[in-house]
Residue, then its C-alpha position, 0 to 999 in steps of 0.5 A: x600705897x600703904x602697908x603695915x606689914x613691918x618688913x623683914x629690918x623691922x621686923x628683926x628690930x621690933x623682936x630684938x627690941x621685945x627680947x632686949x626689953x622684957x630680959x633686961x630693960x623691964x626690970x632694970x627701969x622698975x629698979x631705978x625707978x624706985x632708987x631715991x638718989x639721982x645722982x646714984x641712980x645714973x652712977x650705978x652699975x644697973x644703969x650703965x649695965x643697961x646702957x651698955x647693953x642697949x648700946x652693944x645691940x645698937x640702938x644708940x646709932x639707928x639714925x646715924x648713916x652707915x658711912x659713920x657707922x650707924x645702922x642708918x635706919x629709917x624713921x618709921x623702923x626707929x619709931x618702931x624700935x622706940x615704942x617696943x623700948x618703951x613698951x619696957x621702960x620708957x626712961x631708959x627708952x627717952x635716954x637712949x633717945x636723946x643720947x645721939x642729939x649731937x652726933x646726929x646734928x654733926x653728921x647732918x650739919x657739919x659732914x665736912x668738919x672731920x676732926x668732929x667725925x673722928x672725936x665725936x661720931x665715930x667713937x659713939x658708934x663704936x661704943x659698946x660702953x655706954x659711955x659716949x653720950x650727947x646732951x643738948x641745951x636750948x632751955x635755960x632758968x629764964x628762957x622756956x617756951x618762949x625760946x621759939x618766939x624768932x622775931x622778937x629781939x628782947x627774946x634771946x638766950x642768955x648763954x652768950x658765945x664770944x669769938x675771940x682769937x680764933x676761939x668761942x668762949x662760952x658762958x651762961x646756964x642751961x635749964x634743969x630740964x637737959x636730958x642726959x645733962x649729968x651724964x654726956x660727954x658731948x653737948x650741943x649747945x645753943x648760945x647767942x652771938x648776936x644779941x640784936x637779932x634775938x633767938x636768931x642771934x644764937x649759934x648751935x656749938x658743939x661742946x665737949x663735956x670735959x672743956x675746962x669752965x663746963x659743968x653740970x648740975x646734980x640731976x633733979x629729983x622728978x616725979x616720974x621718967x626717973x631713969x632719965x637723967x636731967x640736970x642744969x648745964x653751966x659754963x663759964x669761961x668754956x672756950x670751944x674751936x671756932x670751927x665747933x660751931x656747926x649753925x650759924x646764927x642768923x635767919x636759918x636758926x628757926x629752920x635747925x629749930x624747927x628740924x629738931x622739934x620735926x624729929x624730936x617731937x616723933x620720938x617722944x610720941x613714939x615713948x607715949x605711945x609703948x607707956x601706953x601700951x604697957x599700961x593698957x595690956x597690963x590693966x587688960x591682963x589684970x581685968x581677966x583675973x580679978x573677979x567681983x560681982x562673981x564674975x572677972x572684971x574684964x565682963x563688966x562694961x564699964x571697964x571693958x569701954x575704958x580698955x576698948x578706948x585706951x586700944x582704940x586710941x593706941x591704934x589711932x595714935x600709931x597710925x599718926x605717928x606712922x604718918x608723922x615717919x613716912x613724910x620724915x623718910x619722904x622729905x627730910x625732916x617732914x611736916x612740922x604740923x603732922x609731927x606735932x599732932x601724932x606727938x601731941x596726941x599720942x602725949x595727952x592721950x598717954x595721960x588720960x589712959x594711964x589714969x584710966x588704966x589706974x581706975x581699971x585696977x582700983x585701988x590696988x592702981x595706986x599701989x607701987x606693987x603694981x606698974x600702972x602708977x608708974x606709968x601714970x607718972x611717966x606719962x606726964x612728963x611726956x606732955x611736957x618732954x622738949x616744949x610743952x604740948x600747949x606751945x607746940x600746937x600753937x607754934x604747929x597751928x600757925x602751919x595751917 
């Protein structure tokens, strides 16, 4: 029943993948990482360059059917893809990630609406620009992880979408935190309407990035995953087609939630899995060259420990995520406690060996002519990418 052979799709997506990485992503993420403006980090020509380019080698649409005009891939060759897109740079990686969140809620939610089809789904997967790109917002400045407490009404968004006259009106904030905020042309938008039922009470809208009262905030300057733009979204007076609502609100809510978190939580472990690749064969190659006590490091055992059990656990990580895959290919959307275990695990253990990976290098770990502090800071957002780790297993622990 298992096979870990990658078939032949996979395999050609795994060497196109490394070819695109190595000869484009690396250095492009390493560049961008050290620019100190956000707002000229994602208007400059390196980052829509990149893009551009990701996107004219299709990894923008892997999940998106082929009726679309997606490749219509499966989710263990896409987890595949996005640990070696990682592997070269992660924010770059986590952008083109997040990039089809709204595409692919259309195709599998709102098939029927075509008129969002044809202005949405089709043109993104046509696109060789960059330019077409999704965003989507559930977090906002007072609505964190509490956002997935569905059954206590005093817990709502704030965001509110009122019918009137055949249309939805929008209004509210979303959070800082909405990956590719500052950048998408196209949101999904999660805005309540019906206050009495709390989270339930929210719909899941699709909102064009250029509705006239919808605006973004400037991207936050942030520690690491600096290739990923995150800004606020704003809307005031936003008003949307009534049929661009694609979910409904009521008691289904907490099962589109829980698909978004399913899928989601994969993908982001697979980026901590490719950070932490990177940084364990870099410290690796670095531990085979530099000598002291006459003899490279690599020989001494303390250090060779530490890069045995970032290998071990970039093994161990792989194989849950692989699982984690398979049962999102066997039964849509999956198992929502398998996902949140391989994302978590491969998260926090993303953290611990990138440090880890810092202390083989020394000194010279802190320093920015190397990649490991890179990593290390990546490596942290991760743990708090789409929810926090700590509320996630909470919300998987009550599957037990």
């Amino acid at each position: 029943m298992v096979d870990f052979s990658p078939n032949d799709i996979q395999q050609s997506m795994i060497d196109t993948a490394a070819k695109f990485g190595s000869e484009v992503i690396a250095d492009a993420e390493i560049a961008l990482d050290k620019m100190i403006d956000p707002v000229g980090t994602y208007d400059s020509e390196l980052f829509r360059n990149t893009i551009a380019q990701a996107y004219q080698l299709g990894f923008h649409k892997m999940a998106i059917a082929e009726d679309y005009g997606g490749l219509g891939l499966d989710p263990q060759t896409i987890g595949m893809v996005w640990e070696e897109l990682a592997r070269h740079g992660v924010g770059i990686a986590a952008t083109l990630v997040a990039s089809s969140v709204a595409h692919q809620l259309i195709t599998v939610m709102a098939s029927h609406n075509q008129e969002l089809i044809d202005r949405y789904v089709v043109p993104f997967c046509e696109d060789t620009t960059g330019r077409h790109m999704s965003a989507w917002g559930s977090s906002e400045p007072d609505v964190g992880s509490d956002g997935k407490n569905y059954y206590d009404p005093n817990v709502k968004h704030l965001t509110s979408a009122v019918n009137k006259d055949g249309k939805y009106v929008i209004n509210g904030t979303k959070s800082d935190f909405i990956s590719n905020g500052s950048i998408a042309d196209v949101y999904v938008i999660f805005a309540n309407v019906d206050p009495s039922l709390g989270i339930r009470g929210s719909g899941a809208f699709i909102v064009p990035g250029d509705a006239p009262g919808a605006s973004h905030g400037v991207p936050i300057d942030k520690v690491g995953l600096r290739a990923l733009s995150q800004s606020a979204l704003y809307f005031d007076d936003a008003e949307i087609p009534e049929s661009y609502m694609i979910f409904p609100p009521g008691d289904g809510f907490p099962m589109l939630h829980r698909i978004i978190i399913t899928i989601g939580g994969l993908s982001v472990g697979y980026l901590a899995l490719g950070l932490m690749r990177a940084a364990y064969e870099e410290a690796l190659a670095y531990s085979k060259e530099r000598v002291q006590w006459g003899k490279p490091i690599f020989e001494h055992q303390l250090v060779s420990q530490k890069l045995f059990e970032c290998f071990q656990t970039i093994e161990a990580a792989r194989a849950l995520l692989w699982k984690g895959s398979w049962l999102a290919k066997a039964r849509f959307p999956g198992d929502l406690k398998t996902s949140m275990a391989a994302r978590t695990f491969a998260t926090n253990q993303a953290m611990k060996h990138t440090a880890e990976m810092v202390q083989v290098l020394g000194g010279y770990g802190i320093s920015k002519e190397y990649k490991l502090e890179k990593y290390m800071r990546d490596a942290k957002l991760l743990q708090i990418m789409d929810g926090t780790n700590e509320t996630l297993m909470i919300k998987a622990a009550a599957e037990l």
